[in-house]
SEFISE-378672 format. One record per residue (C-alpha): residue number from 1; x, y, z. Coordinates in nm, 4 decimals. Layout:
REM SEFISE-378672
     n          X          Y          Z
   NUM          X          Y          Z
...
END
This chain:
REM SEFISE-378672
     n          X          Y          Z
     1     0.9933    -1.0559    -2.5380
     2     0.6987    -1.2978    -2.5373
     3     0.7913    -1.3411    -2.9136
     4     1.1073    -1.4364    -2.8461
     5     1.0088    -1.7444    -2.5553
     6     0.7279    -1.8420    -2.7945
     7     1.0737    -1.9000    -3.0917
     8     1.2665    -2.0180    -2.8189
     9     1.0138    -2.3338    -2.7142
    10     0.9386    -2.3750    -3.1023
    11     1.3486    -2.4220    -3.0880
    12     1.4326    -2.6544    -2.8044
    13     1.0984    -2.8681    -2.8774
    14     1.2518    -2.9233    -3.2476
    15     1.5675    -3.0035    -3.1305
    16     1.3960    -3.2714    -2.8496
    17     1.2243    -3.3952    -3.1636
    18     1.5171    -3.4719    -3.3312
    19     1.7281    -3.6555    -3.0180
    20     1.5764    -3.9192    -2.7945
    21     1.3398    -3.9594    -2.5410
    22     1.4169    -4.1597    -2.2272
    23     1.2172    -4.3201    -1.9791
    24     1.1291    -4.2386    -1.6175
    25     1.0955    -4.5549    -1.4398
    26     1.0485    -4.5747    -1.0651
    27     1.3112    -4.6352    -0.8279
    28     1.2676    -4.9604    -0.7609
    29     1.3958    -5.0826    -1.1030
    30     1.6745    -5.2819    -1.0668
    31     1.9483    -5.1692    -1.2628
    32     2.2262    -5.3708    -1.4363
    33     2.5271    -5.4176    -1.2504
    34     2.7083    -5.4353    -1.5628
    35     2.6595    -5.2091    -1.8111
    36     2.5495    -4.8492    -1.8187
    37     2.4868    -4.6502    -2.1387
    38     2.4249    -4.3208    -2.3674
    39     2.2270    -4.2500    -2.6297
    40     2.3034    -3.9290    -2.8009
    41     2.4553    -3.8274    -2.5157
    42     2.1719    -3.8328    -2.2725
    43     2.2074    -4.1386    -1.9937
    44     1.9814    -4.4649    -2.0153
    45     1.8613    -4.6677    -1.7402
    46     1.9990    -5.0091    -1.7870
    47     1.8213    -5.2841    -1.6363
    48     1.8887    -5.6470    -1.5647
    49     1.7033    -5.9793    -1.6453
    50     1.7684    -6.3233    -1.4719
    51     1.8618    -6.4520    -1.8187
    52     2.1314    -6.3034    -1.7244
    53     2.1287    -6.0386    -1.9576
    54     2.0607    -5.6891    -1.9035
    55     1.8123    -5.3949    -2.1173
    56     1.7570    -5.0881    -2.1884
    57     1.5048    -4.8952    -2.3850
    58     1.4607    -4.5281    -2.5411
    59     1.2657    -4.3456    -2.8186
    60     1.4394    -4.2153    -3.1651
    61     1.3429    -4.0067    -3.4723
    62     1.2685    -4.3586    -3.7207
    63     1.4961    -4.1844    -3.9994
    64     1.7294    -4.0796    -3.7400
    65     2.0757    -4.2379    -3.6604
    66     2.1418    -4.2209    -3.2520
    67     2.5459    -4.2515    -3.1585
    68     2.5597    -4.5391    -2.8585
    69     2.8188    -4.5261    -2.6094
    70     2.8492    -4.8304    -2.3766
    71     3.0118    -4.8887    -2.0635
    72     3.1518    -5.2665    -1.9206
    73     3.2767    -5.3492    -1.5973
    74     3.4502    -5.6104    -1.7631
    75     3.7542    -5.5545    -2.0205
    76     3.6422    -5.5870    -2.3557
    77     3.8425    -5.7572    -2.6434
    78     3.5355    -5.8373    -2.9194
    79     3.1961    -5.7005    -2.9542
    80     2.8944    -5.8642    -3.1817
    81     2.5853    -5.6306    -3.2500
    82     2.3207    -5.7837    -3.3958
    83     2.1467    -5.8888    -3.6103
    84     2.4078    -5.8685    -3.8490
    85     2.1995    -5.7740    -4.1512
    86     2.1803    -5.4097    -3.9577
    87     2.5677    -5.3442    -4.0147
    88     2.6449    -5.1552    -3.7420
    89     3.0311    -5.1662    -3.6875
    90     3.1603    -5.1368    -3.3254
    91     3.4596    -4.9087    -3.1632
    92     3.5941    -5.0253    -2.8472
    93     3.8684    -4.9756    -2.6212
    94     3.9834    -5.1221    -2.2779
    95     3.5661    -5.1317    -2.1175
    96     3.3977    -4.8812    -2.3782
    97     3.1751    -4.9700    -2.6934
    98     3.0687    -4.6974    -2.8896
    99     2.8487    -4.7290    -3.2252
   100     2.5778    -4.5774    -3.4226
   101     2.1911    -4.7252    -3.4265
   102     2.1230    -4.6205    -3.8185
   103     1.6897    -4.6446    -3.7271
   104     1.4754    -4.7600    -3.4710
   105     1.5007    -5.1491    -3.4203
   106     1.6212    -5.3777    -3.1637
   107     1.9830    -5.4701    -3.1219
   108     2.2153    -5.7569    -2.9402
   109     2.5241    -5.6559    -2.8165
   110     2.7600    -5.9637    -2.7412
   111     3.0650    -5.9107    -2.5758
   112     3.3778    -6.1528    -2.5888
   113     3.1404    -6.4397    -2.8623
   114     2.9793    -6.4934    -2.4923
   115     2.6431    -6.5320    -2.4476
   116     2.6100    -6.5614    -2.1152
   117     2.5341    -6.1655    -2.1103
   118     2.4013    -5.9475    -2.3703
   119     2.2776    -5.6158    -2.3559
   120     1.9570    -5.5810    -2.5397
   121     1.9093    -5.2031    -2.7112
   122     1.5053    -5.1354    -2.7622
   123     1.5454    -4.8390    -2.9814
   124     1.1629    -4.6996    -3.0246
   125     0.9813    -4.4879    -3.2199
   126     0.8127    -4.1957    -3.0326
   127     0.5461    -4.3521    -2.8084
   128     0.1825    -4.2741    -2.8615
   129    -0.0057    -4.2038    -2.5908
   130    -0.3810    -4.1884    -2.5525
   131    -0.5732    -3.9121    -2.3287
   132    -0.5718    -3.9950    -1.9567
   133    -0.9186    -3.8695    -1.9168
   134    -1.0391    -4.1336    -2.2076
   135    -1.3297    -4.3460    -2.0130
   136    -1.1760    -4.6410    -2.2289
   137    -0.8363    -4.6075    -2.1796
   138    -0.6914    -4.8409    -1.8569
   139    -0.3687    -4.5982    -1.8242
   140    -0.0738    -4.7152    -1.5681
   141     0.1473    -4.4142    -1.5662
   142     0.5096    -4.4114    -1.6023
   143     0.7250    -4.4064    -1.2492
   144     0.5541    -4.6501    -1.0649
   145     0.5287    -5.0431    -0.9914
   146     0.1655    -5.1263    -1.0482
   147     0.0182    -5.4635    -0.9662
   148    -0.3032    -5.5126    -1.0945
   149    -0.2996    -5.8592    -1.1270
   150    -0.5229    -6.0348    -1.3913
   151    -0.6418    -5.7143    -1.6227
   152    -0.9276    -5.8051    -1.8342
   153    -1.0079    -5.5098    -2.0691
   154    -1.4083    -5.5495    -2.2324
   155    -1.4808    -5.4826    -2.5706
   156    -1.3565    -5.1630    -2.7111
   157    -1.0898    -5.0780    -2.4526
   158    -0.7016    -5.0036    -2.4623
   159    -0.4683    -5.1251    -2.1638
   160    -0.1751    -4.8536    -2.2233
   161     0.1182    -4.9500    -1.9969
   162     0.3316    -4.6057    -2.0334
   163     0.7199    -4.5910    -2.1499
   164     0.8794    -4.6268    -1.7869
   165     0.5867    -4.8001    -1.6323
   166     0.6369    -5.1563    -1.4651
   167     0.3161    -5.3610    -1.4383
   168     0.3391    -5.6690    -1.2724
   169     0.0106    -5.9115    -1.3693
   170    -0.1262    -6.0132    -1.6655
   171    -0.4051    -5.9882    -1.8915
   172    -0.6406    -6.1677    -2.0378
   173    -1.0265    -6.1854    -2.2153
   174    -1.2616    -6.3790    -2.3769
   175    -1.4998    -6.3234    -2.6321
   176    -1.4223    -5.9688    -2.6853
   177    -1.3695    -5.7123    -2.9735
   178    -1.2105    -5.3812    -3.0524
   179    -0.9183    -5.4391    -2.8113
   180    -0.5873    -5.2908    -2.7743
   181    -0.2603    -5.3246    -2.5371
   182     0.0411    -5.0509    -2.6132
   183     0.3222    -4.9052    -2.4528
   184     0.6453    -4.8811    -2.4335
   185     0.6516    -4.9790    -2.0516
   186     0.7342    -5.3191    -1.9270
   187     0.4980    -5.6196    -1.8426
   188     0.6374    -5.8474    -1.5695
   189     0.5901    -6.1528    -1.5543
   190     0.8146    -6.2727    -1.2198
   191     0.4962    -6.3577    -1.0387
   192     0.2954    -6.5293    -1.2937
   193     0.4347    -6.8635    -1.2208
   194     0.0776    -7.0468    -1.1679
   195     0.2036    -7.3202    -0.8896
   196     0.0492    -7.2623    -0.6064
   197    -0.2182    -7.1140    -0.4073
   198     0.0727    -6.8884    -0.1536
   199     0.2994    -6.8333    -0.4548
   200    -0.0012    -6.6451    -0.6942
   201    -0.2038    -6.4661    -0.3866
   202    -0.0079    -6.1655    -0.4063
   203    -0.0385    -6.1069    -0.7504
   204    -0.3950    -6.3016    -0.8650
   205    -0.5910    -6.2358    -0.5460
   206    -0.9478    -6.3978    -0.5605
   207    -1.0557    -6.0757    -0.5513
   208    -0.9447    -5.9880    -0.8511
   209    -1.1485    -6.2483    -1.0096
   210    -0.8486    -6.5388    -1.0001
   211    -0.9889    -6.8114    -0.8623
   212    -0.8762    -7.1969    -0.9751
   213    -0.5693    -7.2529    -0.7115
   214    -0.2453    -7.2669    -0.9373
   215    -0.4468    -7.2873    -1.2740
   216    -0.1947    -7.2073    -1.5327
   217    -0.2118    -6.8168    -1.6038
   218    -0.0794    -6.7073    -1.9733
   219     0.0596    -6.3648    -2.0067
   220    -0.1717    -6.2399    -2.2465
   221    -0.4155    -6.4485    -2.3833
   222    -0.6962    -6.3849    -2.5635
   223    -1.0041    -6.6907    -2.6451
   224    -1.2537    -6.6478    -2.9373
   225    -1.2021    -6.2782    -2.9851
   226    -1.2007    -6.0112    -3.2940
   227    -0.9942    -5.6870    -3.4087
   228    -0.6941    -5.7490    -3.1156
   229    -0.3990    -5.5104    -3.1378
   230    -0.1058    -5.5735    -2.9350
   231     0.2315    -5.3297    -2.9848
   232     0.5280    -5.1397    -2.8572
   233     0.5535    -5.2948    -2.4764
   234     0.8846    -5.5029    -2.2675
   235     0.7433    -5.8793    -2.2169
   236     0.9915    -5.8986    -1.8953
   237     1.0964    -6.2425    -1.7173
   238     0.7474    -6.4111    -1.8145
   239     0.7103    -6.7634    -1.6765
   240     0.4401    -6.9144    -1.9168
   241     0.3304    -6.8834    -2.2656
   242     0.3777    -6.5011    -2.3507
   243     0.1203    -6.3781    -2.6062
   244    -0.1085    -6.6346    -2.7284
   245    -0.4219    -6.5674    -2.9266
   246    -0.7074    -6.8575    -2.9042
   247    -0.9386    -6.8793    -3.1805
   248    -0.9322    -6.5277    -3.3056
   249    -0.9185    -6.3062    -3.5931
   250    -0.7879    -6.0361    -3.7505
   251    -0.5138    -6.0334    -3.4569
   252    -0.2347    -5.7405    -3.4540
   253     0.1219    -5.8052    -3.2769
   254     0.3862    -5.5804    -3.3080
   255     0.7042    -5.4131    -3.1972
   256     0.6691    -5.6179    -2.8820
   257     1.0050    -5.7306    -2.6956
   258     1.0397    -6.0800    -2.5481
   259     1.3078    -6.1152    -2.2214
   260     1.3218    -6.4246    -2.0248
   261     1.4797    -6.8017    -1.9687
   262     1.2088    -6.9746    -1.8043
   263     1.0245    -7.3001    -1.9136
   264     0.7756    -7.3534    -2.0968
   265     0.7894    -6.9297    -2.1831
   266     0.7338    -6.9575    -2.5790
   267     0.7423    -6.5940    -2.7062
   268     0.4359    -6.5966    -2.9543
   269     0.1910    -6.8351    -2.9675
   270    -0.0947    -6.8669    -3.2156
   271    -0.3764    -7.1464    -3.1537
   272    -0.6206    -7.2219    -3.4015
   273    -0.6300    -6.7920    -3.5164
   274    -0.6556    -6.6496    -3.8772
   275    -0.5480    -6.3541    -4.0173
   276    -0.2760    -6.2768    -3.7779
   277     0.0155    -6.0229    -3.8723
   278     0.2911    -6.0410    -3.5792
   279     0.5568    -5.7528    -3.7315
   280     0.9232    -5.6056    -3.5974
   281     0.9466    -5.8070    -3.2697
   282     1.2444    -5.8819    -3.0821
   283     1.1798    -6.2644    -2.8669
   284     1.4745    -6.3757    -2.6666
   285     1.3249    -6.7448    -2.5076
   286     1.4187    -7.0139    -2.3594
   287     1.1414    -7.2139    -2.5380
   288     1.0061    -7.1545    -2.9272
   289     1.0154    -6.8230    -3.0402
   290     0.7222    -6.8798    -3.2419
   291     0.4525    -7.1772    -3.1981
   292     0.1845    -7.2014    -3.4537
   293    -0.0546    -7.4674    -3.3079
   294    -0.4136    -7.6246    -3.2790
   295    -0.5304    -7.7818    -2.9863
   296    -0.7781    -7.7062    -2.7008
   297    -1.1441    -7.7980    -2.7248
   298    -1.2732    -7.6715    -3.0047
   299    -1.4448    -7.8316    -3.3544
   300    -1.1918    -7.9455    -3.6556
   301    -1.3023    -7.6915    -3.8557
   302    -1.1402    -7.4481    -3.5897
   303    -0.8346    -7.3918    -3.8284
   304    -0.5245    -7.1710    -3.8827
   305    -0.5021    -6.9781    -4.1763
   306    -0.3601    -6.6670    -4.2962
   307    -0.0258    -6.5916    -4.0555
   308     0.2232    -6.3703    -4.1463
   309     0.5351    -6.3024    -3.9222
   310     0.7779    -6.0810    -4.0549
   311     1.0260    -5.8111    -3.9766
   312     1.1522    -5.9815    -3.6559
   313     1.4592    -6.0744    -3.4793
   314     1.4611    -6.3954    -3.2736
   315     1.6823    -6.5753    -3.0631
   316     1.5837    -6.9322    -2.9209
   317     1.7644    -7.0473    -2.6549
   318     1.7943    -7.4106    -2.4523
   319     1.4505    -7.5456    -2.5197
   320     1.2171    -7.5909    -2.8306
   321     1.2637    -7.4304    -3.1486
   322     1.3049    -7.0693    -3.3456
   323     1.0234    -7.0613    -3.6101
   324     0.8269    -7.3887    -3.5193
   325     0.4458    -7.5052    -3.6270
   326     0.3593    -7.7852    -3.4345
   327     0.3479    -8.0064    -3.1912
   328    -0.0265    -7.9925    -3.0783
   329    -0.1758    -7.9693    -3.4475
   330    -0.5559    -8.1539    -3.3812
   331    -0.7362    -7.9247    -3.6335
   332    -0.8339    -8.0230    -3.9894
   333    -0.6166    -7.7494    -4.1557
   334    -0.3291    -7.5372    -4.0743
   335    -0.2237    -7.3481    -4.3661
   336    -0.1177    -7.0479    -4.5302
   337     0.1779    -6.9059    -4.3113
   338     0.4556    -6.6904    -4.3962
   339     0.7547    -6.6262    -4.2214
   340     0.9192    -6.3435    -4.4055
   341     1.2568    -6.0813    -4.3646
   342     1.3407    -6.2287    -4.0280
   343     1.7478    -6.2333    -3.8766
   344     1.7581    -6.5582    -3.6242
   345     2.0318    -6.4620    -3.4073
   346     2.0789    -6.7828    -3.2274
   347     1.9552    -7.1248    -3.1882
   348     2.1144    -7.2766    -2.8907
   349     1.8985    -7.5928    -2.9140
   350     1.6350    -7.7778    -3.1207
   351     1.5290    -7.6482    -3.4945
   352     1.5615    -7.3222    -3.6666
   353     1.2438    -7.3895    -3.8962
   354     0.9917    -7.6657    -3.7799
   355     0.6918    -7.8366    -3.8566
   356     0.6478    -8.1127    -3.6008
   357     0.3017    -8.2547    -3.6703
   358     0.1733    -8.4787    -3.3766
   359    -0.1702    -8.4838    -3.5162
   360    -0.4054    -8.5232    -3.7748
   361    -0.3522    -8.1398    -3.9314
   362    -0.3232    -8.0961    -4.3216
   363    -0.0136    -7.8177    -4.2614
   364     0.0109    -7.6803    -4.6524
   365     0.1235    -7.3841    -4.7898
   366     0.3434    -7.2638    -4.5647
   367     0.6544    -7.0447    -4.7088
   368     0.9367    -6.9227    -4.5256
   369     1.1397    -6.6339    -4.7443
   370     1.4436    -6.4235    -4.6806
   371     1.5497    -6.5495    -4.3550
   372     1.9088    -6.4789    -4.2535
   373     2.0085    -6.7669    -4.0047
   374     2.3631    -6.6415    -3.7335
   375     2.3917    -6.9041    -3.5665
   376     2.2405    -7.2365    -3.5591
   377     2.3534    -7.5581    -3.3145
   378     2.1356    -7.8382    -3.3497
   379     1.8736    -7.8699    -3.6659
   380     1.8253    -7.6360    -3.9324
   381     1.5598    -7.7431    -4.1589
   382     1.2966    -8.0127    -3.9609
   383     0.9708    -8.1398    -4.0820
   384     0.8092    -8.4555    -3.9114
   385     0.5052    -8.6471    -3.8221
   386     0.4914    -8.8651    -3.5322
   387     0.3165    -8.9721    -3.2081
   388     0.4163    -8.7138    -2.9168
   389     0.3465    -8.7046    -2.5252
   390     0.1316    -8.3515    -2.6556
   391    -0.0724    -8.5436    -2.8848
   392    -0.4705    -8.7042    -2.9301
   393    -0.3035    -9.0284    -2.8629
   394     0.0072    -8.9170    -2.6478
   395     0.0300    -9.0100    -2.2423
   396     0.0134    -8.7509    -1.9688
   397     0.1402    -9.0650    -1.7305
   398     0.4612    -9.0033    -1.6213
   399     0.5345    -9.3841    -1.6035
   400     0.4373    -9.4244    -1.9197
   401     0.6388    -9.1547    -2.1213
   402     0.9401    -9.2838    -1.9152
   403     0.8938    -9.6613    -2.0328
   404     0.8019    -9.5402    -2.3775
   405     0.9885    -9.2343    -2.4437
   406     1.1670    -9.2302    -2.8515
   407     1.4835    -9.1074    -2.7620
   408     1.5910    -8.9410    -3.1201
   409     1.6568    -8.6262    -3.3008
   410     1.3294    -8.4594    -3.1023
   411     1.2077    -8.3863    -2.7811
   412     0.8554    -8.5643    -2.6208
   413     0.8059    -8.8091    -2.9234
   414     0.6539    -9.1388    -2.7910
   415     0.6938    -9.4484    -2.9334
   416     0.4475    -9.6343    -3.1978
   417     0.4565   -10.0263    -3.1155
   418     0.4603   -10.2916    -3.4096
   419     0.1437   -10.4223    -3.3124
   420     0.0143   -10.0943    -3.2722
   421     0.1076    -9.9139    -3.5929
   422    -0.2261    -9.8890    -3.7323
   423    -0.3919    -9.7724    -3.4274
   424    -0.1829    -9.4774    -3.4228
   425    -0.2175    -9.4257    -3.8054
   426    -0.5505    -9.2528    -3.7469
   427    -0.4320    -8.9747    -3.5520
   428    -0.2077    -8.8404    -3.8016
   429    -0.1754    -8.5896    -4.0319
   430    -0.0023    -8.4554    -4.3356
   431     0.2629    -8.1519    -4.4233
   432     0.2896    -8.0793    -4.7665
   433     0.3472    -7.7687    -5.0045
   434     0.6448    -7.6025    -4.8194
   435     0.8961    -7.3517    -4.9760
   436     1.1726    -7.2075    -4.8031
   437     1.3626    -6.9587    -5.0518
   438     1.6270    -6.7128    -4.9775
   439     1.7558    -6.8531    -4.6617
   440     2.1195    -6.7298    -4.5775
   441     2.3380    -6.9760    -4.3255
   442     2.5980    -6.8408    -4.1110
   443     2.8725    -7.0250    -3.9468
   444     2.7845    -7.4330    -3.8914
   445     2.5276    -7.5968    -4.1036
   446     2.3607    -7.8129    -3.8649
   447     2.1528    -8.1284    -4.0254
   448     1.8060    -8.1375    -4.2040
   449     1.5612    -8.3908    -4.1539
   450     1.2315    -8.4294    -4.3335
   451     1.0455    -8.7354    -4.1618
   452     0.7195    -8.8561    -4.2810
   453     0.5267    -9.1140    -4.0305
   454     0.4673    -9.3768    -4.2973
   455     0.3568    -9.4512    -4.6704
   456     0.0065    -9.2406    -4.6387
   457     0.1319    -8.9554    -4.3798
   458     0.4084    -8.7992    -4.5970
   459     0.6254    -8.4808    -4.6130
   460     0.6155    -8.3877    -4.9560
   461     0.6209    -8.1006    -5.2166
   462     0.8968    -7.9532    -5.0466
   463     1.1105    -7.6965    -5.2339
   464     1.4761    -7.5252    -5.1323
   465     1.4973    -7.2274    -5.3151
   466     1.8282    -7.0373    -5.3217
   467     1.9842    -7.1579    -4.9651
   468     2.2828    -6.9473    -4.9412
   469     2.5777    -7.1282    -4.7321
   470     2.8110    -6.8808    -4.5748
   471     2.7813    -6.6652    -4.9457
   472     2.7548    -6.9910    -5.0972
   473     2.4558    -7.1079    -5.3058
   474     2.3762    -7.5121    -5.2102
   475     2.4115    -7.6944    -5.5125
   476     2.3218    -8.0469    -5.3315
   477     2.0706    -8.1903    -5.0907
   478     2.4559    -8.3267    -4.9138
   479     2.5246    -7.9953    -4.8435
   480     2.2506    -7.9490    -4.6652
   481     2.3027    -8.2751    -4.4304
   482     1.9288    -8.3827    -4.5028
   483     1.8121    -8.7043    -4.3716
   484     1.4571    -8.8048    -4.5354
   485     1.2093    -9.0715    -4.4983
   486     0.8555    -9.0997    -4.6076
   487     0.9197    -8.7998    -4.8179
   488     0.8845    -8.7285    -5.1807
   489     0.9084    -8.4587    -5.4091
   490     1.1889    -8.3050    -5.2613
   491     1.3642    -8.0735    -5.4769
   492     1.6677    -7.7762    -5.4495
   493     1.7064    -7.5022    -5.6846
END
């Protein structure tokens, strides 16, 4: 008899293997009014997002295929899942989707070419969860609302938020090594707003070591640190800059999803770091995506080098830009960045690729390869130098950037006087050495512009390799609507 329970576990915890896992979340999660769904048969909590938009999240077997079966309120004539590259092919029928996820990824679904209200699918792979007991381990345990506030792990710790977990706070630390955030439970960021003293006491109590009065709180951040690892968790409704790595090295972000609409939210940003490796995130925003910059106090020779963001699926929505390097570039170098097997589902505003140099940075070497591009509105390709609000010799002074503001094809570029040309000369930079090969456009082919800021502060050495025009390879720089000045050595192939 024993034998036989001991075959029958061995049994049902194969066959667990092989389905999904869900999620126990607490009963305070708001769930989506809109949608609810299956995944191999077993119900998902769907939950909403002020985008609007609503989520969901469960684990899979990576070489596994999981059948999807979606329920709308509303009646349902068209359905979009994307990113496109993942070829999943839609059923539906009067308010029912159904569809099969072929591996673990994260999926768009777009109902009626509106996208006003997706339903974003976080298909994981099985969570991995460290030992409760482990005296370095800061666990928050799934089925519960936790509000820590500001957590700031020490050297050699691991912050694990658990699949169904909601913590509301941050986190954030400085000079330390040997760290690591995972999860597959959600970070919140509705409180994290950083205006005033009434609105951030609930959350960033003094207690808790908060203390500037509405001091601008990041969502993660880490300054001058080594050896960071950040993977796997739901980056939900954040109101500031998401996950930003100051002056580090050898940092580690992956499998992280991005949710919100807010300003000034950029998904992933990386200031003056080297050797960073950001893999298989999803970053719905309403500001950049990505944001490769290089400001703050710290010595020219505090440079970016070595970035390599690949595997991803973005979406950029009325703000800023998809895959964008720039603005605040005051470092001597920023170079040798890759941008690799990425699907841009949407660009509702500014630039799908971007290098908007306000500052006196060498950008070089930078290569962006076998990026498949859905649906772009505004700019496609955009390189430029030029004076910005953001910049050594931009204008905080409201007054000012109202009386001088360059109203254009970009967004907080000041104006350079004629009797001031010169002056403003110093404090730029160069971008030069850029390759973009295997891009793939879908739909409209917005306009190009490569803008240098005069005859010694070029864009040059640029090189469009194999840009593929709704299954079309470009043949001419017309096709590609390009607008250039102060550049050179421009060339398509």
């Amino acid at each position: 008899m024993k034998q036989i329970l001991i075959i029958s576990f061995i049994a049902i915890a194969q066959l667990l293997s092989a389905g999904i896992r869900t999620y126990d979340y607490p009963e305070e999660a708001k769930p989506s009014g809109r949608f609810k769904l299956k995944a191999g048969g077993m119900s998902v909590l769907v939950m909403s997002n002020p985008i609007p938009c609503s989520f969901a999240a469960f684990e899979m077997q990576p070489n596994e295929s999981v059948t999807v079966e979606i329920e709308d309120i509303n009646d349902v004539k068209w359905v979009d899942v994307r990113p496109l590259s993942a070829g999943i092919k839609p059923v539906f029928k009067g308010n029912k989707i159904t569809f099969t996820i072929p591996k673990t990824g994260n999926y768009s679904i777009e109902i009626n070419g509106e996208l006003e209200h997706p339903l974003f699918i976080f298909a994981n792979p099985p969570e991995k969860k460290p030992a409760k007991s482990d005296p370095g381990v800061i666990y928050f345990e799934a089925g519960k609302i936790h509000t820590p506030g500001i957590i700031r792990p020490k050297s050699g710790q691991h912050i694990y938020i658990e699949g169904g977990a909601i913590v509301v706070g941050a986190i954030a630390a400085k000079n330390v090594e040997n760290v690591k955030v995972s999860g597959h439970g959600i970070l919140d960021g509705s409180l994290n707003n950083g205006l005033s003293d009434a609105e951030t006491a609930s959350m960033f109590s003094v207690g808790n070591g908060y203390k500037s009065t509405g001091k601008y709180q990041r969502f993660i951040e880490f300054y001058d640190s080594k050896n960071i690892t950040i993977e796997g968790l739901i980056l939900n409704n954040s109101t500031t800059w998401q996950v930003v790595p100051i002056n580090c090295d050898r940092v580690s972000i992956s499998r992280l999803k991005l949710i919100s609409d807010n300003p000034s939210d950029d998904g992933i940003d990386i200031v003056r770091s080297r050797d960073v490796h950001v893999s298989d995130c999803f970053v719905r925003v309403k500001d950049d995506c990505v944001a490769i910059k290089a400001h703050l106090d710290y010595p020219d020779n505090a440079i970016v080098n070595n970035v390599l963001i690949e595997n991803c699926v973005f979406w950029n929505a009325a703000w800023g830009n998809g895959l964008e390097i720039g603005f605040e570039l005051h470092a001597s170098e920023v170079k040798n960045i890759t941008f690799r097997n990425c699907d841009v589902i949407h660009v509702e505003s500014g630039a799908v690729f971007s290098i908007h140099n306000s500052d006196k940075a060498t950008v070089s070497n930078i290569l962006f390869e076998d990026i498949r591009v859905e649906d772009a509105r505004h700019k496609l390709f955009d390189l430029a130098i030029f004076r910005s609000r953001y910049c050594t010799d931009g204008s905080s002074d409201q007054e000012y950037i109202a009386a001088n503001y360059f109203h254009g094809a970009w967004d907080g570029v000041l104006k350079v006087p004629e009797d001031k040309k010169e002056y403003h000369a110093q404090f730029r930079g160069q971008i030069e050495s850029i390759q973009f090969k295997n891009i793939y456009i879908y739909g409209i082919v917005p306009f190009s512009i490569l803008s240098g800021f005069d005859e010694k502060h070029l864009v040059r050495n640029i090189t469009f390799d194999n840009i593929v025009l709704n299954g079309r390879k470009a043949s001419g720089m017309e096709e590609l609507k390009l607008y250039t000045e102060y550049a050179e050595q421009v060339s398509l192939k």
